[in-house]
N, C-alpha and C positions, 0 to 999 in steps of 0.2 A: 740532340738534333738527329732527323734523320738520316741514313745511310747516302738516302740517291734524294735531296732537293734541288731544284734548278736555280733555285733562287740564292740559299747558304751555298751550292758552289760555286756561283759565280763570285763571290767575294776574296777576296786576296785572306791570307791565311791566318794576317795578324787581325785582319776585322771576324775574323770568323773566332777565336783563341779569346777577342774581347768581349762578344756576345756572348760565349756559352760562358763565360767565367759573371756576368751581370748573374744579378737574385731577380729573382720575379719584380718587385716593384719598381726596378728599373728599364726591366724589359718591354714594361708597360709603358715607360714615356717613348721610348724606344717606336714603340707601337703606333703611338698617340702624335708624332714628329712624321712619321711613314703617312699615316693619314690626310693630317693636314696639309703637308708638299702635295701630296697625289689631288685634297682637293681647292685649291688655289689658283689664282689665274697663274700665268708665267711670271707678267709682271711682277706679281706678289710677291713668287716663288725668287725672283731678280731681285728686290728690295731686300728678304730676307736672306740669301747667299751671300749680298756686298755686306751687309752689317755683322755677318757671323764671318767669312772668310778672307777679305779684302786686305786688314793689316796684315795675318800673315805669307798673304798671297805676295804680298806688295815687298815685307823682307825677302823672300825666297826668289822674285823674280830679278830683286836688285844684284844678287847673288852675281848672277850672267854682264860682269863691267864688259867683257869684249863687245856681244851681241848688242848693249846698251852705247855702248861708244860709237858702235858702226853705226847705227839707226841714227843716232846725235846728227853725226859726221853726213848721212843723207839727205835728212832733213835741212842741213844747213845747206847742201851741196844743191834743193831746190828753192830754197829759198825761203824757208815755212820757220818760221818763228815758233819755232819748239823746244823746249828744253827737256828732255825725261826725268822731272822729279819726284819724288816720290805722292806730291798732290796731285802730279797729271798721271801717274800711274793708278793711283786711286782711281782716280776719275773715268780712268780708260776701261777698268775694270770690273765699276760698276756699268759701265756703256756696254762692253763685251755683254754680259747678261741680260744686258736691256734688247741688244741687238739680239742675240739665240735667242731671247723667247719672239720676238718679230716674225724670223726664220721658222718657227712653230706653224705659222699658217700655211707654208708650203708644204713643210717637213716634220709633221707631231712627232714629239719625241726626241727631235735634238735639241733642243736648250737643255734640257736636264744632264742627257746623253754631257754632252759639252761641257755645263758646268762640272760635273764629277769628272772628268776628264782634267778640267785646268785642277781641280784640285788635287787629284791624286797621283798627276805623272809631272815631272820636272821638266819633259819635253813639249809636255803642250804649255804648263806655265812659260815657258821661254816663249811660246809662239804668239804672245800677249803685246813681243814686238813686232815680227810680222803685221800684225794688227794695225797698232798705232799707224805703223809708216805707211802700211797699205791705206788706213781711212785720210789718213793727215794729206796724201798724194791724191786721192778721188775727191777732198773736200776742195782742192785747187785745183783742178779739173772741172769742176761745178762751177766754179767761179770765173772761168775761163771764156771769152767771146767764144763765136762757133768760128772766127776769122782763127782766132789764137788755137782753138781745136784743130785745124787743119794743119797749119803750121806744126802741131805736135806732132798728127799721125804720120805727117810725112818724114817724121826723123825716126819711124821704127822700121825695124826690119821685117815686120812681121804687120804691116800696113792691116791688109784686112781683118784679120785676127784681132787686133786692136780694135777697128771703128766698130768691130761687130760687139764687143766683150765692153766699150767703155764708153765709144765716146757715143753712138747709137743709143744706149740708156739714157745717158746724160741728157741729149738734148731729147731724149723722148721727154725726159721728166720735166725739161723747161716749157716745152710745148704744156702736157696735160697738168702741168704748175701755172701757166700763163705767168712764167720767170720771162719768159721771150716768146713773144708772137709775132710768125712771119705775116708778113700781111701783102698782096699781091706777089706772089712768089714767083708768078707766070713772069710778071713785069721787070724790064730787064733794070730799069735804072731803080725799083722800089728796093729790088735786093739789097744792098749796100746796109741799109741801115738798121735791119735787124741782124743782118752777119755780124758787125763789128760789134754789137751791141753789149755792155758789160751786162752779168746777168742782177749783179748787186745782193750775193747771196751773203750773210753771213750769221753769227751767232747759230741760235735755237732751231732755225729754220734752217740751215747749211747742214748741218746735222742730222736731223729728220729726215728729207730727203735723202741723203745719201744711204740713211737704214733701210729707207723704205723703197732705193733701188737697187742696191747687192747685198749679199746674205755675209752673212759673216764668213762663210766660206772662201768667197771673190774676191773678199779685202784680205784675208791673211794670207790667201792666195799670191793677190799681188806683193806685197809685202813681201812674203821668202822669195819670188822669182828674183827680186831685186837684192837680196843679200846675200841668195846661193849663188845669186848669176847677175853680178851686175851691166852688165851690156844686152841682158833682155829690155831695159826699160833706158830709150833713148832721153835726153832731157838737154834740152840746150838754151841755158833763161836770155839771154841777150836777143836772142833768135823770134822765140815762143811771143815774149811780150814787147817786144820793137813797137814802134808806134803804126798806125796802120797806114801803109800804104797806099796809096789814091787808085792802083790796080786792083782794089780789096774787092770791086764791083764786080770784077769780072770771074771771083772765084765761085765755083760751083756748091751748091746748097749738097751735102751728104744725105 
């Protein structure tokens, strides 16, 4: 190899030790693996990462019981019917890559960035719970009236910050989904009945949407603020999903 590559340096020392020690005709498939990743969709590039990396990713993440205990214990604490086992880790994991290559049409270059990242650091594999709890929490958000939205924002500390970062998407995406459409908005008695409205999101489509309105960044985002710091993310289920109130008319469209 040579002295000054930008390429062979950027490699940690044991991938660099394993490459010059290959014979040629390994170096070739070597070569021939390089290729085909660079010309594949992402998608592709995501089908083939979960099939080549996913079980070992799946032992090495189970590794983390604390991190896995607390996320358990949130999940229950909102009410979300989730258990961390090692088939919904799977499954999270192939999602993780399905969502960074999405993230691709904003940002070229991070799905891959990302995938070698969950593979090669112990810290970002942990962040795979972040993850979960952050999409498991935005997938019940989605599912949420824009009555029961309101009710949420108003238990955080950080009111605007919130409707701008969550709940503003969300119902953007019900709007241009026609999940919920307001209809004479002006009109003061018409309100009521698309505010409370369930939006009736679930499975395939509860999913999708929520890929296709935050990046995987935002979800794992939310996710750590809630496990490094749990009183950034207010939640109060008695509260949230009360039955609606016959004052519901009088609240104001966000």
């Amino acid at each position: 190899m040579q002295d000054s590559d930008p390429i062979y340096d950027s490699l940690p020392i044991a991938a660099k030790q394993w490459l010059e020690s290959l014979p040629w005709e390994q170096r070739r498939y070597v070569l021939s693996l390089c290729h085909i990743m660079c010309a594949t969709p992402p998608e592709v590039q995501a089908e083939f990462l979960d099939d080549y990396t996913a079980d070992g990713l799946v032992s090495r993440i189970l590794q983390d019981k604390d991190t896995q205990q607390r996320v358990n214990s949130y999940l229950k604490r909102f009410h979300i019917d989730l258990i961390l086992t090692e088939t919904v880790l799977r499954r999270y994991i192939r999602q993780f890559y399905i969502h960074s290559a999405q993230d691709t049409r904003q940002q070229p270059g991070l799905y891959l960035e990302s995938a070698l990242k969950l593979v090669a650091s112990s810290k970002e594999r942990n962040s795979v719970f972040n993850y979960i709890l952050g999409f498991e929490l935005i997938k019940l958000m989605f599912q949420m009236s824009w009555s029961q939205h309101e009710r949420l924002y108003r238990l955080q500390v950080n009111q605007e910050d919130f409707i701008r970062a969550f709940i503003k998407p969300i119902q953007h995406a019900h709007r241009l989904n026609s999940v919920i459409v307001p209809r004479d908005e002006g009109q003061f008695f018409a309100r009521r009945d698309y505010f409370v409205q369930k939006p009736g999101l679930q499975g395939k489509r509860l999913i999708e949407l929520v890929i296709a309105t935050f990046t995987t960044s935002a979800v794992t985002s939310l996710g750590l603020s809630i496990i490094c710091h749990p009183k950034s993310f207010q939640f109060e289920y008695d509260d949230i999903f009360a039955p609606e109130p016959q004052e519901a008319i009088f609240n104001q469209v966000l």
